[in-house]
C-alpha positions in Angstrom: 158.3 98.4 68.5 158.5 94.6 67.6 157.7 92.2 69.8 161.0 91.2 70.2 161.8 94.4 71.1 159.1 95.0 73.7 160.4 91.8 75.2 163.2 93.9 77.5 160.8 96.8 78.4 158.0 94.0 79.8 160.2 91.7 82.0 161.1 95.0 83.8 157.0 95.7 83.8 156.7 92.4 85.7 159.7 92.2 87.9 158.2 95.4 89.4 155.2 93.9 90.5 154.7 93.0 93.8 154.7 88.8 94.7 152.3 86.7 95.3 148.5 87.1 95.3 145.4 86.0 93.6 144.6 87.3 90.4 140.7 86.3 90.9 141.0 88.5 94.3 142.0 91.9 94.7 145.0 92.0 96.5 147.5 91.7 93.6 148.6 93.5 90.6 147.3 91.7 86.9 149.2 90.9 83.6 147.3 92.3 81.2 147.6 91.4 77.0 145.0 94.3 75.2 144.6 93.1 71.7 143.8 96.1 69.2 143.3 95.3 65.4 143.0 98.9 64.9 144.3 101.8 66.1 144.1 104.9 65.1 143.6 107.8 67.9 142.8 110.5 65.2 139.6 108.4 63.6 136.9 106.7 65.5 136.8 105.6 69.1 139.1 102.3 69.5 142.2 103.8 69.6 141.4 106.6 72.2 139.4 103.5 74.2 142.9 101.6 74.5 144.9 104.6 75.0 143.0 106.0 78.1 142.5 102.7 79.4 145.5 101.2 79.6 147.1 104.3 81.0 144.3 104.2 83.8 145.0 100.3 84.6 148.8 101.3 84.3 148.3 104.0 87.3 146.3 101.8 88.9 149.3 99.6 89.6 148.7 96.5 86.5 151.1 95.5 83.9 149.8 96.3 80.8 150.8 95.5 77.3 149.2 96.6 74.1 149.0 94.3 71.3 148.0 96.1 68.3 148.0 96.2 64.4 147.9 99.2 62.0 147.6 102.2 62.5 149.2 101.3 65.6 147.4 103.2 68.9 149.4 106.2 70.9 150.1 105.1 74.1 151.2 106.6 77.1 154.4 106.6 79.0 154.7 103.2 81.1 152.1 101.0 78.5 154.7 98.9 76.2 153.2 98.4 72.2 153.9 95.1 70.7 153.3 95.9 67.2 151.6 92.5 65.3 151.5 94.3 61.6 149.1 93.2 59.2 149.9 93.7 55.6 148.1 97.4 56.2 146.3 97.4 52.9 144.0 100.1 53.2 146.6 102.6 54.3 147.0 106.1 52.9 148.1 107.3 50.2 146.9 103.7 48.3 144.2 101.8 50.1 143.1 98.6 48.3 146.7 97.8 47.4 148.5 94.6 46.3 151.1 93.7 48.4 154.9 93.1 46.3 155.9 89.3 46.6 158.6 89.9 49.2 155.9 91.2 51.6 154.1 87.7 52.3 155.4 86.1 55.0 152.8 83.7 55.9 149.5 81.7 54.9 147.5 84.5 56.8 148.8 87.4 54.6 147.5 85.2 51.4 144.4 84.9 53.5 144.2 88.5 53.8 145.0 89.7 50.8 142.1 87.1 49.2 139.6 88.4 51.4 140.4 91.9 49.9 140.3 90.9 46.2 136.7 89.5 47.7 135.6 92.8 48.6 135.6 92.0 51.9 137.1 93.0 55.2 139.6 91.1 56.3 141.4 92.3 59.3 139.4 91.4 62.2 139.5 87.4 61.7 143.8 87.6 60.5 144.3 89.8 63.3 142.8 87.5 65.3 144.8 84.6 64.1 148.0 86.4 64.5 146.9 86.7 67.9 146.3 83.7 68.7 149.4 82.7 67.7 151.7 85.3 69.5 149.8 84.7 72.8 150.2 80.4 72.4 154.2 81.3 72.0 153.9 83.5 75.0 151.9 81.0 77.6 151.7 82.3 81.5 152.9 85.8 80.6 149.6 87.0 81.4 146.6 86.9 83.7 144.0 87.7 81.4 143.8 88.8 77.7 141.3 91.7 76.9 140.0 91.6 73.3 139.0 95.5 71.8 136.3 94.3 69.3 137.9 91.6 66.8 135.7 89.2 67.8 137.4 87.3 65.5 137.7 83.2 65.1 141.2 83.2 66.4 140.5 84.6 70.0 138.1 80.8 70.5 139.0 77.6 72.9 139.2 79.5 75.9 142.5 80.1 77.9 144.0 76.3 76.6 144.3 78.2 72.9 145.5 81.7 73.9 147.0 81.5 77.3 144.6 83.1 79.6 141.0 84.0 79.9 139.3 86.0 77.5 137.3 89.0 78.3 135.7 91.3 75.1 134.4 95.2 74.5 131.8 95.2 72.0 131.2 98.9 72.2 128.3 98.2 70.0 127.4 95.3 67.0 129.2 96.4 63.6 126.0 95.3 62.2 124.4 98.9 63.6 126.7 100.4 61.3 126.5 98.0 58.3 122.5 98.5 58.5 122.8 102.5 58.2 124.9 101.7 55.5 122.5 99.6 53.4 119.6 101.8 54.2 121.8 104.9 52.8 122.9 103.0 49.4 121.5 104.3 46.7 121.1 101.1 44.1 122.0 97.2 44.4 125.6 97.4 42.9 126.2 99.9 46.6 123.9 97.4 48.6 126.1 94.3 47.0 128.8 96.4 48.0 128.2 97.2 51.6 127.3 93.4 52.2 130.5 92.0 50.9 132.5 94.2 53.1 130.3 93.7 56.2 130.3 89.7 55.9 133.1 89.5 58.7 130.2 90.4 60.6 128.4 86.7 61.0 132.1 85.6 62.0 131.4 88.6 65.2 128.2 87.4 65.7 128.9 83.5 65.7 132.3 84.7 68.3 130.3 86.8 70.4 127.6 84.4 71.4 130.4 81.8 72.6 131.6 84.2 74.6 131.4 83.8 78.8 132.5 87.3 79.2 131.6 90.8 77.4 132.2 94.3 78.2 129.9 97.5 76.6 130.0 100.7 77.2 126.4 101.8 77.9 122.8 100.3 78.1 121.9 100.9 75.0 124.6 99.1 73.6 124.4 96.4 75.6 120.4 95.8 74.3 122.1 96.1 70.9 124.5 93.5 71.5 121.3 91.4 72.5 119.3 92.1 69.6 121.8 92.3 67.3 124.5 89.5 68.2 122.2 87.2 70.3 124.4 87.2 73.1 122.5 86.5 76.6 121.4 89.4 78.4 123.3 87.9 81.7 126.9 87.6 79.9 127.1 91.0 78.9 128.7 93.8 81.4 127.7 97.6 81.3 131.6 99.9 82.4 130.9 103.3 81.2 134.0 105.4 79.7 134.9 108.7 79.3 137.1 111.5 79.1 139.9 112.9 80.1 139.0 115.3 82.9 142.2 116.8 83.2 143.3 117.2 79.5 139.6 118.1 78.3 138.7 120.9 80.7 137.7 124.4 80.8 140.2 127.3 80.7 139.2 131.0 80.4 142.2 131.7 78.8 141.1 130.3 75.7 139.0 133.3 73.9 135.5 131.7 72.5 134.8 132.3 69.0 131.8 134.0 68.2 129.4 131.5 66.4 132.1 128.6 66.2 130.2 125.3 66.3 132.5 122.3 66.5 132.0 118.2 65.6 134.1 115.2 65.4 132.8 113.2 62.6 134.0 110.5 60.0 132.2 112.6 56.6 130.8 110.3 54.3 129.7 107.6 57.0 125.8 107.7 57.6 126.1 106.5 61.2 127.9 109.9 62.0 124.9 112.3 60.6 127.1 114.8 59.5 125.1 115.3 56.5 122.1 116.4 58.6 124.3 118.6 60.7 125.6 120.3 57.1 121.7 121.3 56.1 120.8 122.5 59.7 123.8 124.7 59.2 122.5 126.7 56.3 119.2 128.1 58.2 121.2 128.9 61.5 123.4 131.3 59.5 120.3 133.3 58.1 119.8 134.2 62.0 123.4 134.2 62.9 125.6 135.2 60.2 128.8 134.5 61.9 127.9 130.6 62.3 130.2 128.2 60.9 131.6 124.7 61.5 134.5 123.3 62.2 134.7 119.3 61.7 137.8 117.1 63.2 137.9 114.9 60.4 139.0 114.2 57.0 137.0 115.9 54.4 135.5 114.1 52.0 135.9 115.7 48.4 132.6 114.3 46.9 129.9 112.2 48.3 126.5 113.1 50.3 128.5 115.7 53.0 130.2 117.3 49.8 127.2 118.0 47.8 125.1 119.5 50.9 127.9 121.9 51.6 128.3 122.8 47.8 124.0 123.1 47.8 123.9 125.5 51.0 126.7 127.7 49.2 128.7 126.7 52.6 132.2 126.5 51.1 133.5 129.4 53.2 131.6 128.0 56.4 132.8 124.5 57.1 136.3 123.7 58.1 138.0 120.4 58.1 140.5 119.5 60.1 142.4 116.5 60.9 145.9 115.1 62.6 145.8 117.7 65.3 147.5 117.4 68.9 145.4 116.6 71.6 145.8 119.7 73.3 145.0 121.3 70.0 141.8 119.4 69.9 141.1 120.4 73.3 141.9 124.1 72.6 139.5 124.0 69.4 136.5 122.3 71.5 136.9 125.3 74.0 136.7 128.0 71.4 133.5 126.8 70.8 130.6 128.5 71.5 128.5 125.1 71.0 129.6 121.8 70.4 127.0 119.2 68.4 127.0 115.4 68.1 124.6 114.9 64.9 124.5 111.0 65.0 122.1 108.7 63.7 123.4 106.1 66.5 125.9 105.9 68.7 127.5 102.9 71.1 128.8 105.6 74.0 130.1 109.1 72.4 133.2 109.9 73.4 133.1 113.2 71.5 129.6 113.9 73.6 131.9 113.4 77.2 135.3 114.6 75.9 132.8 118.5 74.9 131.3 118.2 78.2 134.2 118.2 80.1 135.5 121.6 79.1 132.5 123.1 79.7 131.3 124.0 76.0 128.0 123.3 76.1 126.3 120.7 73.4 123.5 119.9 71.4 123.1 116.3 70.7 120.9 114.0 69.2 119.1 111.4 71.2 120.7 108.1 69.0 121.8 105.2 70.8 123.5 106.0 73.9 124.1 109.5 73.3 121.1 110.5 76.1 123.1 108.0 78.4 126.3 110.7 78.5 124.5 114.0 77.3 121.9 113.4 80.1 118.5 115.4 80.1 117.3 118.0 77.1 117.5 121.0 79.2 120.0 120.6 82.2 122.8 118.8 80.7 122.5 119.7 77.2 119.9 120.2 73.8 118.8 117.3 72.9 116.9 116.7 69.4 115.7 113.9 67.2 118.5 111.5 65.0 118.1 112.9 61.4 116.2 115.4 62.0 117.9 118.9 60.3 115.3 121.2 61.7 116.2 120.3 65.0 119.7 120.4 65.4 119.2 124.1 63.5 116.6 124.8 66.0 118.6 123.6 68.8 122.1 125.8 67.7 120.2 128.7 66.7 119.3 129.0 70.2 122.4 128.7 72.0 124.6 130.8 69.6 121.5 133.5 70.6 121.4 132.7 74.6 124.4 133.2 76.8 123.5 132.7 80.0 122.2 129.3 78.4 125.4 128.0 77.4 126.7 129.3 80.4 124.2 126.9 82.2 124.5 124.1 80.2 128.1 124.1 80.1 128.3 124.0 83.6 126.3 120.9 84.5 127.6 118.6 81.8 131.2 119.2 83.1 129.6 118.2 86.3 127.7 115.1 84.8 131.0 113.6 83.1 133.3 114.1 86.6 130.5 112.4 88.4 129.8 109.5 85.9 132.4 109.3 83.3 136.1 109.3 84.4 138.6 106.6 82.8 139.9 105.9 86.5 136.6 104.6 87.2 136.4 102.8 83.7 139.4 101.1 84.9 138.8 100.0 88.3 135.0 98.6 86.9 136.9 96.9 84.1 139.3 95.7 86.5 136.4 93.6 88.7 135.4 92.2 85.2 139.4 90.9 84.7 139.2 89.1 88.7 135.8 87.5 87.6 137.0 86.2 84.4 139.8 84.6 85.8 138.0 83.2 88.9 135.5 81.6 86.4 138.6 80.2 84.2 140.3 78.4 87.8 143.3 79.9 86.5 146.5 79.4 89.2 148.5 82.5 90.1 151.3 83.3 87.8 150.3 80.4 86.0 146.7 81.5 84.0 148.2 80.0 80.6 147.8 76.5 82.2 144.1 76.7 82.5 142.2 75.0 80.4 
């Protein structure tokens, strides 16, 4: 919906809420504004990130109100959208498009639609301006205003430009993914490229170091953020995620699928490793001939993932799929006999958790944080080297051969992600992190917009 037509839906949010109270303490509910500039619950992690977690801080007694661009996020019942559309010019079925002159409303769309003619990547810094300017117009609605990743110019001056303190996710430094990138390009035209879209990443990196406030999802990403973003060590905040122990669990009723191996993966992006996970495949079926994969995700029709599966003759063995149902999803992760997480790097792995959970048991590289949820090679999962096909072959060929191994396996990791990785606990940590910020600001209760 609009925002003026979430405007109905959140005054009955608030007038709900309980009276009085500090917001810096613990003993009253919080107005939360989550800013999204993307998305999409079907591709990449920042959509299911604000989904889960602002169901969890809804049960948890907040008022929370989503702020998002396109693809706009699915939320659940009891979390209000406010949509704040860009021009969405990379949407399907004709990405890169110029928008008609009756769909520029502003100087920002002009801005946006020049940074795409640049060749750059332009949605972080006008989604951020747009946001800035819808939470100015809406001063003291909110306690504090949690920012998913724009890091973007607009979201600057602290609660006197935006209404109320600022706290950020990074849930790791773009620049991870714009480095893989380069190092995968195949001449200087690709490498000119890949720079020109990645150049809203000095605008991050300048943002994220003014920051008093950031939120990661696991160690590793944290000492990313460091190295990476220069923020101080001291400012950034470790709240793990995970999955959704009720939806993603196990269920004998669903019949496993003799060699089924199953990944969620973006094809064509090198961070992902897919590619290496497509040329492990190939030897695993010489000693199981009833291996195959199924990958949630859109396939790519040429490119790097494309040409391995034409090479290996693996046409009839890898499946893409895409736009499925959650409980679909979850239905197809159980039918595996292994799940795999192939990436190079990774800020948390939601896939890793969300496999765990139902018990299929995993084989996943040790990139980034990945060893942080998967736990230990051996009790918790198989764990190999990054980019390293003989590995993950090695590690699938022998749990598609060992029963009472996956068995094992798939037992402990469920047990790993109830004890570690729960979005209730997500929300409560990230909770503590909204009373600090807003202790730190001096903001006044019911009145954080007049902070400065």
């Amino acid at each position: 919906m609009t925002a003026e037509a979430t405007e109905a839906s959140v005054t009955r949010a608030r007038s709900s809420l309980p009276a009085g109270g500090d917001p810096a303490r613990g003993d009253s509910p919080l107005r939360i504004a989550m800013l999204t500039y993307k998305g999409n619950p079907f591709c990449g992690g920042q959509g299911v990130y604000v989904r889960h977690l602002s169901r969890e801080l809804a049960r948890l007694g907040h008022s929370v109100e989503v702020i998002g661009a396109q693809p706009y996020p699915v939320l659940d019942e009891g979390v209000p959208l406010t949509e704040l559309p860009s021009l969405d010019l990379y949407r399907q079925p004709d990405p890169f498009r110029t928008p008609g002159r009756d769909e520029y409303r502003d100087w920002i769309d002009l801005l946006e639609v020049g940074t795409m003619w640049a060749g750059r990547f332009p949605e972080p810094l006008t989604f951020s301006l747009r946001a800035r300017r819808h939470l100015a117009a809406r001063r003291g609605d909110f306690d504090v205003v949690h920012d998913n990743q724009t890091l973007g110019y607009g979201l600057l001056g602290g609660p006197g430009a935006i209404g109320a303190p600022l706290v950020t996710t990074v849930h790791h430094p773009i620049t991870v993914d714009r480095q893989l990138e380069l190092d995968a390009a195949k001449d200087w035209k690709r490498r000119a490229s890949v720079r020109r879209w990645y150049a809203f990443t000095r605008m991050q990196k300048r943002v994220a170091r003014r920051l008093p406030s950031v939120l990661t999802v696991s160690g590793s990403s944290r000492q990313e953020i460091v190295d990476h973003l220069g923020v101080r060590r001291d400012r950034i905040h470790v709240v793990h995620i995970g999955a959704d122990t009720d939806l993603f669990s196990p269920d004998p009723a669903v019949a496993e699928v003799p060699g089924r191996i199953v990944t969620t993966s973006s094809a064509d992006v090198p961070l992902k490793g897919l590619v290496h996970l497509i040329d492990a495949l190939a030897p695993v079926r010489a000693r199981h001939p009833d291996a195959h994969l199924v990958v949630v995700g859109k396939r790519a029709e040429d490119g790097p993932v494309a040409t391995a599966i034409r090479r290996h003759g693996l046409e009839n063995a890898v499946e893409f799929v895409k736009g499925i149902t959650d409980e679909e999803l979850v239905d197809l992760v159980r039918s595996a006999q292994v799940a795999c997480v192939p990436s190079l790097y990774e800020g948390f792995s939601l896939p890793a958790a969300e496999a765990m959970a139902t018990g299929t048991p995993l084989v996943a590289t040790t990139g980034g944080a990945i060893p942080e949820v998967a736990g230990p090679d051996g009790e918790t999962c198989l764990a190999v080297p990054p980019g390293d096909a003989d590995a993950l072959a090695a590690g699938l060929s022998r749990l598609l051969g060992d029963a009472d191994l996956r068995r094992r396996l798939g037992a402990a990791g469920r047990e790993r992600v109830l004890a570690r990785f729960t979005w209730r606990q997500a929300a409560i940590g990230t909770a503590e992190h909204y009373r600090a910020a807003i202790a730190r600001a001096g903001a006044t209760p019911g009145r954080s917009g007049t902070a400065g």
